[in-house]
MARLO-804227 format. One record per residue (C-alpha): x, y, z; residue in one letter. Coordinates in steps of 0.2 Angstrom, whole numbers, always signed. Example, Ala and Ser with C-alpha at 12.3 -4.5 7.8 and 13.67 -1.06 7.14 Angstrom:
2
<kolke <+62,-22,+39>,"A"> <kolke <+68,-5,+36>,"S"> 
This chain:
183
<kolke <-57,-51,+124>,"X"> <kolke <-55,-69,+122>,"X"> <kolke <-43,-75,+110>,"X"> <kolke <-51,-85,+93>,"X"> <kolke <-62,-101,+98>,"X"> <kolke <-55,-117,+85>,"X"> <kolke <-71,-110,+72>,"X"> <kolke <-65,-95,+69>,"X"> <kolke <-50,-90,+59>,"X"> <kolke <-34,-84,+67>,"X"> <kolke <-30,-68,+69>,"X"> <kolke <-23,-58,+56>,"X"> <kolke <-9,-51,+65>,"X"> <kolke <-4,-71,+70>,"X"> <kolke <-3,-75,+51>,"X"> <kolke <+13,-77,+44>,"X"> <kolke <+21,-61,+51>,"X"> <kolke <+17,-43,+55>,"X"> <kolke <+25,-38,+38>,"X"> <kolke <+13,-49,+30>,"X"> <kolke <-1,-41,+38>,"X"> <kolke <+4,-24,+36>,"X"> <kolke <+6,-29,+18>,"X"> <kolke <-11,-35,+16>,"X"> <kolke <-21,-20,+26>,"X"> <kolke <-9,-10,+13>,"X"> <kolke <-18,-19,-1>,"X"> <kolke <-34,-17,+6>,"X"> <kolke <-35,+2,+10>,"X"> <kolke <-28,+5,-10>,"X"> <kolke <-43,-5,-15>,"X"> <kolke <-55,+5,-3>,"X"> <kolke <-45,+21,-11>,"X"> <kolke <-49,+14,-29>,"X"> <kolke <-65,+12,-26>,"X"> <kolke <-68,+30,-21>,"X"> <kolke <-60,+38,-34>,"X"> <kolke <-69,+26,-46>,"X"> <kolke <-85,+35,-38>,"X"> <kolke <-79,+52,-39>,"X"> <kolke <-86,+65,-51>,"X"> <kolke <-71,+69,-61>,"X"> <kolke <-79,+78,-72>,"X"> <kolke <-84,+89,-61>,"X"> <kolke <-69,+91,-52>,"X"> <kolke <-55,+87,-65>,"X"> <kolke <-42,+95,-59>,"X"> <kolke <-44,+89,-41>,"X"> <kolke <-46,+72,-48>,"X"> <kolke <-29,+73,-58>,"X"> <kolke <-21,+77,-44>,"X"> <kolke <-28,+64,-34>,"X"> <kolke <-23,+51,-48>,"X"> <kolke <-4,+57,-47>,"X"> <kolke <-4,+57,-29>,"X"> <kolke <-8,+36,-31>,"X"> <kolke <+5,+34,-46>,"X"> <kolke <+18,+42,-38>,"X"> <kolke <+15,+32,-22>,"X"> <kolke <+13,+15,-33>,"X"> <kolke <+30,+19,-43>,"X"> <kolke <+39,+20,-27>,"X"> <kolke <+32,+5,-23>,"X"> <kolke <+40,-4,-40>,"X"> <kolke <+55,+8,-37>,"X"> <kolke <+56,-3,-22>,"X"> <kolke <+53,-20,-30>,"X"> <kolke <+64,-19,-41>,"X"> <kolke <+78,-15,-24>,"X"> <kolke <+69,-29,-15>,"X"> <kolke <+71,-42,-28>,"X"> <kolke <+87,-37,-36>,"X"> <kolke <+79,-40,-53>,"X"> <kolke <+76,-25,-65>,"X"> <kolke <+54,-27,-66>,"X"> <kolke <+56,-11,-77>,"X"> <kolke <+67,+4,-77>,"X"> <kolke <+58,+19,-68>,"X"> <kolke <+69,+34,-70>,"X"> <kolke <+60,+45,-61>,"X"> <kolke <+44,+46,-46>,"X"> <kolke <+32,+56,-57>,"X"> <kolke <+28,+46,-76>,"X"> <kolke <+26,+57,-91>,"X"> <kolke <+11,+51,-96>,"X"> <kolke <-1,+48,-84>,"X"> <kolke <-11,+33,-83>,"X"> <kolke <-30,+31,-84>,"X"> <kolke <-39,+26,-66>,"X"> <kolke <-43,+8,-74>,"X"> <kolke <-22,+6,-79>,"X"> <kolke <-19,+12,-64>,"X"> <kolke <-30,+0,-53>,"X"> <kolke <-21,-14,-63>,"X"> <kolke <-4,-10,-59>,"X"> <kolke <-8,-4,-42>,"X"> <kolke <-17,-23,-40>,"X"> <kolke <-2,-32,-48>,"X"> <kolke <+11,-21,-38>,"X"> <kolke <+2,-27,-21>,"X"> <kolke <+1,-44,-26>,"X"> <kolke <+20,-44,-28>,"X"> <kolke <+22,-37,-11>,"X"> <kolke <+10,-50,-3>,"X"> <kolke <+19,-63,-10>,"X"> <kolke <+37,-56,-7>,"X"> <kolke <+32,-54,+13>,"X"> <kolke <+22,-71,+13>,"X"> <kolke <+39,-81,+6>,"X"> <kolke <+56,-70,+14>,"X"> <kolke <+64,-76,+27>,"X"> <kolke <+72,-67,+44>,"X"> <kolke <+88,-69,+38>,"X"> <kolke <+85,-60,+20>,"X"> <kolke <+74,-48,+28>,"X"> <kolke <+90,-41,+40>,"X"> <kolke <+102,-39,+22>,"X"> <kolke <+108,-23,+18>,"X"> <kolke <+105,-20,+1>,"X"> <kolke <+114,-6,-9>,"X"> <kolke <+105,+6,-23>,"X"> <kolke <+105,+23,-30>,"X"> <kolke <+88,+34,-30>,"X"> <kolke <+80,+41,-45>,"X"> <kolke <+91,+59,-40>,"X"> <kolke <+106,+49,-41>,"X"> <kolke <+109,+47,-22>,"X"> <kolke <+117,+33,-16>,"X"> <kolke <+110,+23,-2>,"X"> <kolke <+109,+8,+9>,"X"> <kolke <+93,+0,+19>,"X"> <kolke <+89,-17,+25>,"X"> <kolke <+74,-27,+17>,"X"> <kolke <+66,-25,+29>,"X"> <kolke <+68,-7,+31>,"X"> <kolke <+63,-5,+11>,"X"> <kolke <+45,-15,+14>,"X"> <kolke <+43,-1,+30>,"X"> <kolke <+47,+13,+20>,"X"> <kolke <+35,+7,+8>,"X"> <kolke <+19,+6,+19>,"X"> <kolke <+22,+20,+28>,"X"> <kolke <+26,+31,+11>,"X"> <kolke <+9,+24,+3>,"X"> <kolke <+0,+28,+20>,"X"> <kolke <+6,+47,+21>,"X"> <kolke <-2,+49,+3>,"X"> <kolke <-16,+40,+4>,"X"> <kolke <-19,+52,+18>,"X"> <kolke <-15,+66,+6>,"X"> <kolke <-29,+59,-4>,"X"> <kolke <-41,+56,+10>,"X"> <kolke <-39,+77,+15>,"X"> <kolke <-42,+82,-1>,"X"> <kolke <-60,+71,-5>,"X"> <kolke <-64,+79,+14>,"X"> <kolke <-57,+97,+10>,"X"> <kolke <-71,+96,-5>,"X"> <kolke <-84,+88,+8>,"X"> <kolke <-84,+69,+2>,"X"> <kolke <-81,+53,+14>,"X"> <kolke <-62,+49,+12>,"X"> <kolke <-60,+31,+13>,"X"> <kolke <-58,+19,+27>,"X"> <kolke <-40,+19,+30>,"X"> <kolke <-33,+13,+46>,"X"> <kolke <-30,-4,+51>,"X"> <kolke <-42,-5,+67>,"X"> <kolke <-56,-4,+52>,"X"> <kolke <-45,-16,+43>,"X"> <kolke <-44,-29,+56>,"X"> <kolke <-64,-26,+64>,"X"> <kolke <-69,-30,+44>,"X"> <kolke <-60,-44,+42>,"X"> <kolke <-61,-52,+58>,"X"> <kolke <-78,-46,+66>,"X"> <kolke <-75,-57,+82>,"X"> <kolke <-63,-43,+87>,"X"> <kolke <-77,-31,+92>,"X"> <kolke <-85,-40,+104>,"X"> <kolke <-82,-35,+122>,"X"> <kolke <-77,-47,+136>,"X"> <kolke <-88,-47,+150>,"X"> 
């Protein structure tokens, strides 16, 4: 394949850095996920919705769990990965939104030298720990992608579509130029 001809835009993965585009395919497969469950019939299948629901808020509260380590700035105080009262799909899609949007632009404005810090903190459990920036932002897209698979199995265990969720789909939407063969 031949690389992108001065009309087309560059690639994702030459765009700021592979955090950043991790960080926006991570954005993306949420919304496809959002978009699912805003389609599904929860009043059919309540408790399997429920379930899916807390699947995405726990996943999203690690996620602030970990801004709050990232930034050093207390966002809001989460004691604990599962909330008591859970939140509607329509509050969940605006904190899940505004939770990404952090991310994007935390990844778009961090430096190397930040990234490679250690930073201490203590778990919700009380454990105390020690990871690299950089380390936190992985541990954050790869946590989110284990339960949105979660989610994925489940909408497929009751014979639904799950949502696209893979970055070749990611990439081949958003830059269509990729799927054209060389000759």
């Amino acid at each position: 394949m031949s690389p992108p001809s001065s009309n087309r835009p560059l690639p994702i993965l030459d765009m700021n850095t592979a955090l950043g585009a991790l960080f926006r395919y991570k954005a993306w497969a949420n919304q496809e996920l959002l978009a699912a469950l805003a389609a599904f019939d929860a009043a059919r299948h309540p408790a399997r919705f429920r379930a899916m629901l807390d699947i995405l808020v726990h996943a999203n509260v690690v996620d602030r769990i970990f801004r709050k380590h990232l930034s050093g700035t207390v966002v809001e105080t989460i004691d604990s990965t599962d909330p008591e009262r859970p939140p509607t799909l329509p509050e969940l899609r605006a904190v899940v939104e505004a939770t990404d949007a952090w991310y994007l632009g935390f990844v778009s404005d961090v430096d190397a030298a930040r990234l490679r810090e250690f930073v201490p903190f203590v778990f919700t459990d009380g454990n105390k720990c020690t990871m690299t920036r950089e380390e936190m932002l992985l541990h954050v897209a790869t946590h989110a992608g284990h339960h949105r698979g979660s989610i994925g199995q489940m909408l497929e265990d009751l014979g639904l579509d799950s949502p696209p969720d893979s970055l070749t789909k990611f990439l081949h939407r958003h830059e269509p130029w990729r799927r054209i063969h060389a000759g």
